[in-house]
C-alpha positions as CSV (number, residue, x, y, z in Angstrom):
1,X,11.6,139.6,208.8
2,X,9.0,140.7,206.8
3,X,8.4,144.6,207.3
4,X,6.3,145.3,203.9
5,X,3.6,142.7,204.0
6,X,2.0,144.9,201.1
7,X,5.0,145.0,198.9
8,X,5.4,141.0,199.2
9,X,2.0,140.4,198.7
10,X,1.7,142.4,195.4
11,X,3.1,139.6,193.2
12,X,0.4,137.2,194.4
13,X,-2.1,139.7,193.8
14,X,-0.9,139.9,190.4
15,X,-1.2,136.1,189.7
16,X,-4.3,135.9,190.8
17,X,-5.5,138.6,188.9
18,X,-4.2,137.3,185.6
19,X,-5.5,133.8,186.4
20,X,-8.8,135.2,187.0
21,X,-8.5,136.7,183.6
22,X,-7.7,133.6,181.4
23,X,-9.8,130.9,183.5
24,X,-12.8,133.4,182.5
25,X,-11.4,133.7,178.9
26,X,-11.9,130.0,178.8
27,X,-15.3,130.2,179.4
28,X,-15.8,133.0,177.0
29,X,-14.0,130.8,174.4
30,X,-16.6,127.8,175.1
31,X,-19.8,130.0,175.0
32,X,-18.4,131.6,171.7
33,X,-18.0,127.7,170.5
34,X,-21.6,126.9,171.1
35,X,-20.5,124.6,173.5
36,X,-21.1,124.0,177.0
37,X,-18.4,125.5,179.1
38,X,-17.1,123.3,182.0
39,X,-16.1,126.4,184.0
40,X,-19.1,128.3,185.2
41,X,-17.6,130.8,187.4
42,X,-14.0,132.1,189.1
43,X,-12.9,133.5,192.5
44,X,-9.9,134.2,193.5
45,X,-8.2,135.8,196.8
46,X,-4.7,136.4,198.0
47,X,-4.7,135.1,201.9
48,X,-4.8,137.6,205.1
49,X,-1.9,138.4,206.6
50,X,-3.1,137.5,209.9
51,X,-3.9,134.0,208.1
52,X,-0.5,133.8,206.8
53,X,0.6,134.7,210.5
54,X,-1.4,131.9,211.7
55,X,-0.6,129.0,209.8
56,X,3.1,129.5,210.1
57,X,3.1,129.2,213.3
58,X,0.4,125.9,212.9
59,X,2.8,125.0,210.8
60,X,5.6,125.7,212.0
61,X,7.1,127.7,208.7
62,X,10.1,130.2,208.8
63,X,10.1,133.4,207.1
64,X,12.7,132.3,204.4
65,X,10.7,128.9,203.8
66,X,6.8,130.9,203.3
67,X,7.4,131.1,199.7
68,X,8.0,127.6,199.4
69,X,5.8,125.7,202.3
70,X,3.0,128.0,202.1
71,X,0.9,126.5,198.5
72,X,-2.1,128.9,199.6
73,X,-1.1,132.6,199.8
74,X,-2.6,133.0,196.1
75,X,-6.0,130.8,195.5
76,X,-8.1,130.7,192.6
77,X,-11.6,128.7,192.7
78,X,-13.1,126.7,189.5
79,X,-16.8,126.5,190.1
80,X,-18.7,123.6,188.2
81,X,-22.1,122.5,187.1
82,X,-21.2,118.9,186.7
83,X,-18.5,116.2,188.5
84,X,-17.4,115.5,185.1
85,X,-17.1,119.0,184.3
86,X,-13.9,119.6,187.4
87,X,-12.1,116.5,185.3
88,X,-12.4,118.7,181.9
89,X,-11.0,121.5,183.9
90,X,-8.2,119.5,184.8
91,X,-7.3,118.1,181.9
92,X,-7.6,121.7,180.2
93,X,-5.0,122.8,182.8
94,X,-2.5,120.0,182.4
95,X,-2.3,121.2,178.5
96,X,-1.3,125.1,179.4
97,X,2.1,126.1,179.1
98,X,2.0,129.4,181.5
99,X,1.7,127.4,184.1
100,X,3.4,124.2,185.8
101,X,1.4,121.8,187.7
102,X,3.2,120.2,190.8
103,X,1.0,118.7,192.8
104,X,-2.5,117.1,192.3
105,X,-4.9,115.8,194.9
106,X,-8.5,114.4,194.6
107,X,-10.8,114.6,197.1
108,X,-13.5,113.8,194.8
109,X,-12.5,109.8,194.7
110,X,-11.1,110.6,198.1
111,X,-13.2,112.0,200.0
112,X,-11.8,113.3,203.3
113,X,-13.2,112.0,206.3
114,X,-15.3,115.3,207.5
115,X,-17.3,115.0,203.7
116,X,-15.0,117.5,202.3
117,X,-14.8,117.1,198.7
118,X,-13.1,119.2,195.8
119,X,-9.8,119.0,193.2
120,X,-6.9,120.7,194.1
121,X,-4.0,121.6,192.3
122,X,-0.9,123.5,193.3
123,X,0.9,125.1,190.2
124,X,4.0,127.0,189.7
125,X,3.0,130.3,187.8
126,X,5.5,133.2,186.9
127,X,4.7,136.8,187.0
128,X,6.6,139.2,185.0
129,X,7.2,141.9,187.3
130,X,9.5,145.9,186.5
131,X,12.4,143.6,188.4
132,X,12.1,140.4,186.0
133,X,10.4,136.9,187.0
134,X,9.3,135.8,189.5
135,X,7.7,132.1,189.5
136,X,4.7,131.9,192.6
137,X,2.9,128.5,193.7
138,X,-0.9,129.3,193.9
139,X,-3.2,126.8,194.7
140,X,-6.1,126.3,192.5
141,X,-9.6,124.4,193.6
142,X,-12.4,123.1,190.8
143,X,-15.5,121.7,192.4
144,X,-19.4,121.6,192.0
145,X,-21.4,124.5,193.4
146,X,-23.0,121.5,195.9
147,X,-19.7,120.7,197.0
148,X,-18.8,124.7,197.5
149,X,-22.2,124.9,199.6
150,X,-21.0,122.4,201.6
151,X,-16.9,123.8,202.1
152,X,-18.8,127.3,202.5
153,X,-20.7,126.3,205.3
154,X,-18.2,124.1,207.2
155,X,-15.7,126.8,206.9
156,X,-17.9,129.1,208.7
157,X,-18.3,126.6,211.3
158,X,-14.8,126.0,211.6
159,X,-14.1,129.4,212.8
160,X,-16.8,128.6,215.6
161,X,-15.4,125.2,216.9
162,X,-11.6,125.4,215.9
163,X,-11.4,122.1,214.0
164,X,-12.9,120.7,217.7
165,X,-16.3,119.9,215.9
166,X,-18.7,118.2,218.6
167,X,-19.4,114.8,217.3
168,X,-23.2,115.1,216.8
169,X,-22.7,118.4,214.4
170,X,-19.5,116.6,212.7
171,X,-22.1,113.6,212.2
172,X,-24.0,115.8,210.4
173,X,-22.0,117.7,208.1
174,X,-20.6,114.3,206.6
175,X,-24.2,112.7,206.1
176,X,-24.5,116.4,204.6
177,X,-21.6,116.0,202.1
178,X,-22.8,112.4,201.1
179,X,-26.0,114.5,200.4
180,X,-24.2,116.9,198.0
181,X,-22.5,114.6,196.4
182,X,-25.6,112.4,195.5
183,X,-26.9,115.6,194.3
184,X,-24.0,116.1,191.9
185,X,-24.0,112.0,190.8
186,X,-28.0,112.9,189.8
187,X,-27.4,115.7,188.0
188,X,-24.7,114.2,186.1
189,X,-27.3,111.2,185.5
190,X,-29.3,113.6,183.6
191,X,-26.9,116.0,182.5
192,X,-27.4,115.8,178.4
193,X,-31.2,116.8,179.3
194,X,-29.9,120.0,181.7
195,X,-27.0,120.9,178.8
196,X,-29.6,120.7,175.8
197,X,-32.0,122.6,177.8
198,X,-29.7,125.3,178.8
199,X,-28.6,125.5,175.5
200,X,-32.3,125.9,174.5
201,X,-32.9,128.8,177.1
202,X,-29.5,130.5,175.5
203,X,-30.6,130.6,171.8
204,X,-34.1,131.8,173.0
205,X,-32.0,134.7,175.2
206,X,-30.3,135.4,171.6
207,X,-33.8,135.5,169.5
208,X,-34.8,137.5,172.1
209,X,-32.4,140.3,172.0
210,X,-32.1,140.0,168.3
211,X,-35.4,140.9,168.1
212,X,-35.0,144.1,170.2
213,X,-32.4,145.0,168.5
214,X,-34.3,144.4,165.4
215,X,-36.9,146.6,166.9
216,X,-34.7,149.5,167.4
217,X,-33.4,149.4,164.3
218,X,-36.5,149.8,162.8
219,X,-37.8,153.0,164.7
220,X,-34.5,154.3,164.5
221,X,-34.7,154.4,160.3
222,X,-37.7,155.5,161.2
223,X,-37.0,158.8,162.7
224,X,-36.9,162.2,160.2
């Protein structure tokens, strides 16, 4: 039994922090490229206990097996501008060789049923910890920000209705998540406009700040 939830959890913890780290890295290394950078933001969270609690019993999971049937206790989150963006990000993690990849599943082609749309993978990640190794499966999701608006709200909901969604509000949120999605399958219609004129805005933030700094230059060689 489990008497240290704390002490169990701290590995987790520590993957997520480090994946946090280098997802944001990535982005860094994009922006410092001049390119556009698939991966606009990261979150990451190591579940509740009392959510842990709860879905092994849902799920009927035994102590000795939560390391293994529980894919979820460390999550990260890959936020996107654009659909095509979550397939870069994918790609980018298939390459990486600090992590193992051992499950894929895409609820982008496949929708679920409710409207629910994202990528998820489940990767095997080690953590070196003052007692050697030790190799954690976190689960990692890369979608749109429409498609996190969308999981966001209906998550909130969920704790409401209990997965027992009344059949007019259930109605609903899928005509919602076909709404999202169009949203993302515009945007990625005009997504070399967006991308050149975001790129316009950055060099403009640049010329801006160079000539501040500039500025204070100046009246700083000016001062006896």
């Amino acid at each position: 039994m489990i008497e240290d939830w704390k002490h169990f959890l701290l590995p987790y913890q520590q993957a997520v922090d480090e994946l946090k780290v280098k997802f944001r890295g990535m982005r860094k290394q994009f922006q410092d490229l001049n390119q556009h950078a698939p991966i606009e933001f990261v979150t990451g969270r190591v579940k509740p206990v009392d959510s842990i609690k709860e879905k092994m019993v849902r799920r009927h999971v035994e102590e000795d097996r939560l390391e293994q049937d529980l894919q979820d206790i460390a999550g990260l989150r890959i936020m996107c501008q654009f659909v095509e963006d979550i397939y870069q990000v994918v790609d980018l993690l298939r390459k990486r060789t600090d992590m193992t990849i051992l499950e894929e599943r895409d609820y982008i082609t496949n929708a679920k049923s409710s409207g629910y749309r994202s990528y998820h993978l489940v990767v095997e990640y080690p953590v070196y910890l003052v007692t050697g190794e030790k190799k954690l499966l976190v689960e990692i999701q890369v979608r749109t920000l429409a498609m996190n608006f969308w999981a966001t709200i209906e998550h909130s909901l969920n704790y409401k209705y209990q997965d027992d969604f009344p059949e007019e509000l259930s109605d609903r949120l899928q005509r919602a998540g076909e709404a999202a999605f169009k949203l993302d399958t515009e945007m990625s219609e005009i997504r070399e406009e967006i991308q050149e004129a975001q790129n316009l805005f950055s060099y403009g933030k640049k010329d801006v700040w160079s000539k501040y700094e500039n500025q204070d230059q100046e009246r700083t060689d000016d001062t006896p």
